[in-house]
N, C-alpha and C positions, 0 to 999 in steps of 0.2 A: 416057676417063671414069674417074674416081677414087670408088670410093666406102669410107666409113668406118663401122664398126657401134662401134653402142653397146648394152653389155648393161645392162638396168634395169627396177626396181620401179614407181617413179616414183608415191612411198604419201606425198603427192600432191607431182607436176609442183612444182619451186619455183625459186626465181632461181639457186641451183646449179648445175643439171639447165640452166635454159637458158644459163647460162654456158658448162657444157662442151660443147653445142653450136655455142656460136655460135665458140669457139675450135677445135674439133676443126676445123671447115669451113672455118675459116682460115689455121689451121698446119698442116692436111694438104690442103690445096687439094682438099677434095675435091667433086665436083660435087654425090655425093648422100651422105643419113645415115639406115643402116637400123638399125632399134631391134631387138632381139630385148628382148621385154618378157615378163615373170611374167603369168601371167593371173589368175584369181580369190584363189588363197591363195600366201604367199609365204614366203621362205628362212626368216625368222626363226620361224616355226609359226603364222602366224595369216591372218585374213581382210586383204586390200589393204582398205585407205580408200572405194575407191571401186571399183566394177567393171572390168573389162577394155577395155571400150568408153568408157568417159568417162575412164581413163588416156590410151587411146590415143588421144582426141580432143585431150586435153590435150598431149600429146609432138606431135601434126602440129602444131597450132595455135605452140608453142615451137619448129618449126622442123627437127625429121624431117621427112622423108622418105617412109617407108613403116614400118610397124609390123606382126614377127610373132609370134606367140604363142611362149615357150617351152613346152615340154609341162608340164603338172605336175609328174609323174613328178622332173623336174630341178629345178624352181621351187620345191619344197619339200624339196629333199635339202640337206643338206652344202655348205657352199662348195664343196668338192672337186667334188663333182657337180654342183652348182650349173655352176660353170663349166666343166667339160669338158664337158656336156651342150650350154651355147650355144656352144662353139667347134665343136665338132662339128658341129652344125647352122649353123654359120657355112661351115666348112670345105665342106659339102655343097651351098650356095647358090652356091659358084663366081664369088662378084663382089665380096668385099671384099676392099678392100688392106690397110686399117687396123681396127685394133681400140682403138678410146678407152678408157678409164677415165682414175676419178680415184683418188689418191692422198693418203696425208698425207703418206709419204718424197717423191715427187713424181722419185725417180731412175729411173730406166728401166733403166739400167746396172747397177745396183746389185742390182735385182730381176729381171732376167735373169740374171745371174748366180748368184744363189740359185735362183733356180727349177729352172736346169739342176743344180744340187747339190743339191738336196729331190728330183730326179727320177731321176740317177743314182744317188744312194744311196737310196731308198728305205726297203729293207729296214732299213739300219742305221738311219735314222732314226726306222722303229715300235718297234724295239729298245731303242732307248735314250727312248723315250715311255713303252715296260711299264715301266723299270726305274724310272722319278721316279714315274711311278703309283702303283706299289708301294711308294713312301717314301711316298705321303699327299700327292702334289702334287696341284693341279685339273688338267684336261685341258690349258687353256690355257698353264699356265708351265711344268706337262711339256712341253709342245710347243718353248716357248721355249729352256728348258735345254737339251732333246737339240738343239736348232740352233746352238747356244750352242757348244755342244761338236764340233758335225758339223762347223761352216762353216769354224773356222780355218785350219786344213791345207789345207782346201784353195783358200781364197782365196789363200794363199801361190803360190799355181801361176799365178794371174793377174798383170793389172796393178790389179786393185783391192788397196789394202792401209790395214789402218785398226792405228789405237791402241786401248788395251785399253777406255780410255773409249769411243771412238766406236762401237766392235764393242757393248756394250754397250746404249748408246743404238741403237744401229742392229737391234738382236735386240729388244727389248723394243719400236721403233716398228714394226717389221715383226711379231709376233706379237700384237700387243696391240692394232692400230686395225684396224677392220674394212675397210676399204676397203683397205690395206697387204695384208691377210691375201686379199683378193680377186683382188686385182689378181698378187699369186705366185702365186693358183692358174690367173688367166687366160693367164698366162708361162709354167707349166708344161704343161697341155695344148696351147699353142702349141708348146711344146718336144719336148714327146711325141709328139705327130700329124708331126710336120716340117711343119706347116702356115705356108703363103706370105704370108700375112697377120701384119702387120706391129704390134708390140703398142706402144702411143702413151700415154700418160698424162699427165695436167694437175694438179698439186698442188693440192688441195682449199684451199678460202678460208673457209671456216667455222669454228665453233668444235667440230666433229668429230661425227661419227655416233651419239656416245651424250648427246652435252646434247641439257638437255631444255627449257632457256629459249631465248628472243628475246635477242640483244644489239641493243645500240641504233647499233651501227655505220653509218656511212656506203653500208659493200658492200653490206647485206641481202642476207649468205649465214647462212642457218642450216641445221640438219640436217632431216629429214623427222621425224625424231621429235619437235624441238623444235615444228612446225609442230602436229602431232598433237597432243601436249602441252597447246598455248597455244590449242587450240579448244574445250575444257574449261573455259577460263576467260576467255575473252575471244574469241570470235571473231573480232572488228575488229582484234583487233589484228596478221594475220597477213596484211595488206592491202599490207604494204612488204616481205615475202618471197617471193612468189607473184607470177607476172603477171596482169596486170588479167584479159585471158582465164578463166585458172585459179578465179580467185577468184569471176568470174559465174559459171561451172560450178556451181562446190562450192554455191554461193548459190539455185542454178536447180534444184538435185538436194537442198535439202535438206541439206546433208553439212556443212555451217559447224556443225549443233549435233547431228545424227544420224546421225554413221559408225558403220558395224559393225564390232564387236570380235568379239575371241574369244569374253567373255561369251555373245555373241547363239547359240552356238552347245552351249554348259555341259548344257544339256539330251539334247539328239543325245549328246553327250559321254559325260556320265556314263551313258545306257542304254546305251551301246555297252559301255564298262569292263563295265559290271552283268553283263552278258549274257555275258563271254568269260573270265569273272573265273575260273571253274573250268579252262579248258586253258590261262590265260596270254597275256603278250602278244610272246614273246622272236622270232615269226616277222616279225613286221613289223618293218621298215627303222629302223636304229637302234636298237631297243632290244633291252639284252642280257639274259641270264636275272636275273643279278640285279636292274636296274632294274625287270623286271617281277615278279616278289618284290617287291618296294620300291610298285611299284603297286597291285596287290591287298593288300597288307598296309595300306596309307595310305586304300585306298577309303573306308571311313567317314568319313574326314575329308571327305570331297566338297562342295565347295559352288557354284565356280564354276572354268570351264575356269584363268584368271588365279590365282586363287583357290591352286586345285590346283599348279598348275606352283611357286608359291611354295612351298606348305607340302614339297612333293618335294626343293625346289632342298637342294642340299650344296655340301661343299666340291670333291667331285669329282663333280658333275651340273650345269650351268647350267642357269638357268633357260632360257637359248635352246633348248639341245638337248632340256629334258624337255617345252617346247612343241613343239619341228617333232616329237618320238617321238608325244607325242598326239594331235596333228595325221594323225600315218602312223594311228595305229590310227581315229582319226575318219573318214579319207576310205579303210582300206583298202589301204594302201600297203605291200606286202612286197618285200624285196631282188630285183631278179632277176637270173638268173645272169647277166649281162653286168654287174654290178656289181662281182662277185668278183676278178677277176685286180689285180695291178698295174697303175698308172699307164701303166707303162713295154710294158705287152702289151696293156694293157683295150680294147676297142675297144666302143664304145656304141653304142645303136640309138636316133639321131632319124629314122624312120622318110619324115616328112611335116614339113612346113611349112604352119603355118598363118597366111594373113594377114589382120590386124586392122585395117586401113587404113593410106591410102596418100592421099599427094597428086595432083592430075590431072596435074603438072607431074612426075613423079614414073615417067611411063610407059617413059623409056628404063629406066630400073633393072627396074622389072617385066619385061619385054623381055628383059633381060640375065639376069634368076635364071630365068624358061622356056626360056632357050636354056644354061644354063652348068651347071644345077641338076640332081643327081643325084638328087635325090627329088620327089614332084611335091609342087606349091604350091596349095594348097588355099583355094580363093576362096569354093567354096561348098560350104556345110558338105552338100549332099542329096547332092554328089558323090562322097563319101570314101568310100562303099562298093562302090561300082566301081571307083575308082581306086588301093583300098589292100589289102595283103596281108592275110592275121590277125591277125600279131602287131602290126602298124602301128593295125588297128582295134581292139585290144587296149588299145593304149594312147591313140590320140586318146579311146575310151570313159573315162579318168579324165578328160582334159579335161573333158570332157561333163559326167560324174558332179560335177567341182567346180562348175563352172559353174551348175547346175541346183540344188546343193544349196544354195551361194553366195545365187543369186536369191532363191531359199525363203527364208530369212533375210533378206536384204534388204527382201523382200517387209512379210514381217513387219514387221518394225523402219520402215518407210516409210509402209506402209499402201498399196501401191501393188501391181499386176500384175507377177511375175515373167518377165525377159524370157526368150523362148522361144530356146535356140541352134539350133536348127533353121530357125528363120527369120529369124536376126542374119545380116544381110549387112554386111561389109567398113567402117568408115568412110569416106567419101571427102572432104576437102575441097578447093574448086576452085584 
């Protein structure tokens, strides 16, 4: 029995997403496909599309397998943590062969190899990130540059060898598209752990991770944002990107003209800043003294979560990072020490697994993470405090706490009863 994990958002389920399924189960013959999915807020700093539970309806429905929650704690860190956070809880499941992603390089090759040079060198490589920092670069093409500079030497040592153009082009699509940037850090903690699990990628067919329109292509692969985007102003028109399923979902829930934003949230938001404006906010995860300076200095400006993250944004601040910082101080989120070390030493706590449904056909794989799985699998939520230590109930408690604050909002914005995770059981479809 072969099985392949795919880590994902899925801010909503679209014909991408079920591409690289149906190709993953292809070209890795693999029997089953387990999702390690984000649950209520996600990497980029804001609320999913849609709840955790009508994602992960949408991913069985497009043809997983079984679907489990990443903890928060990971789902709203850093790509870095982002993805060492699901390989790790990959690694602790004890049943995947393969690890899918997509791609825009789409080399496998190319990006293991760098990944083990971003991980062996490390140290020289936050090094030479202070020093372009400190010229006035943004984070992003500091990152670039010191790679720019790290990778030659020692690609020389291999049998990859490129021209000064293609190294070029090759730095700049590995630093600059998100999913590139994802997929070297999913290669890296693969590299790091020595983990057996086999990293597999499919070159992306769309028109990339940050457009925001529909093309009129034949494929109907667009990004998830473009989706997002285009329900703002057209609902129907998102009818040839999404499968039919998806699309009665979104229809049946409301969500074609009423997803929650960050907005729905601007209120929580700004009382929180209000309230901790006098000690700062340089304790919570990502953010450093000066940005919080930067934050209480800008308070008055406050108008809305969106709002805010713009007027903050700089040359050397993205707007992504000052969203997932105010995201950490909305939900709570401080560094914890097993954040700290190196790549190359760090050893992370996913503690538990939790699963968000699964198929009926789908029970050898269940079978297989009870018998192979190093931490216990968490089917019902009344059970987690018998079967989990403190620090593990420590932190499923943020799950909890997004989840519940998640609903509250939803609620709102829907006009509907918040669902209760206390008595969310598993999806199951037959």
């Amino acid at each position: 029995m072969k099985t392949a994990a795919i880590i994902a958002e899925y801010n909503p389920f679209h014909n991408g997403h079920l591409y690289q399924l149906v190709q993953t189960r292809l070209r890795t013959n693999a029997s089953f496909i387990l999702v390690i999915m984000s649950g209520d807020f996600l990497q980029r700093g804001g609320p999913a599309f849609a709840n955790k539970y009508l994602r992960t309806r949408m991913a069985l429905l497009g043809g997983a397998d079984a679907v489990i929650e990443l903890p928060a704690l990971y789902a709203v860190s850093s790509a870095e943590y982002f993805a060492s956070g699901a390989v790790t809880l990959l690694n602790q499941l004890g049943v995947a062969d393969y690890l899918s992603f997509g791609s825009e390089l789409g080399s496998l090759s190319i990006m293991e190899k760098c990944s083990q040079i971003l991980t062996d060198h490390e140290q020289d490589l936050r090094l030479l990130i202070k020093t372009f920092l400190k010229e006035g670069y943004s984070f992003p093409d500091a990152r670039e540059r010191a790679a720019s500079q790290l990778f030659p030497s020692h690609f020389s040592d291999s049998s990859l060898s490129f021209s000064d153009r293609e190294s070029s082009r090759l730095f700049s699509s590995l630093f600059s598209s998100p999913n590139n940037i994802l997929g070297l850090e999913y290669c890296k903690a693969l590299y790091a752990t020595q983990s057996s699990i086999r990293p597999f990628t499919i070159k992306r067919e769309d028109a990339g991770y940050h457009s925001t329109s529909l093309n009129n292509d034949s494929l109907h692969y667009v990004s998830a944002s473009a989706i997002r985007n285009a329900l703002s102003q057209n609902p129907d028109a998102i009818t040839g990107y999404v499968p039919e399923a998806v699309y009665r979902l979104l229809s049946e829930n409301r969500l074609l003209t009423t997803p929650l934003t960050e907005n729905d949230f601007s209120g929580m938001l700004y009382y929180k800043l209000l309230m901790e404006k006098e000690k700062g906010f340089s304790d919570y995860l990502d953010c450093t003294p000066d940005m919080s300076d930067k934050i209480c200095r800008e308070l008055p400006s406050f108008t809305t979560f969106t709002g805010f993250c713009s007027h903050l944004k700089s040359k050397d601040l993205t707007y992504a990072r000052i969203s997932r910082v105010l995201l950490h101080i909305l939900l709570n989120i401080k560094p914890p020490d097993f954040f700290l070390p190196p790549a190359s030493l760090r050893s992370l706590s996913v503690p538990y697994a939790r699963l968000l449904g699964f198929k009926k056909s789908a029970s050898p794989l269940l079978s297989a993470i009870k018998k192979n799985s190093a931490i216990p699998l968490i089917t019902k939520l009344a059970d987690a405090p018998r079967i989990l230590d403190e620090n593990a109930r420590l932190l499923l408690s943020l799950d909890i706490r997004c989840a519940d604050l998640y609903e509250w909002a939803a609620s709102r914005r829907l006009n509907t009863s918040p669902l209760n995770e206390w008595k969310q059981s598993p999806i199951v479809l037959l």
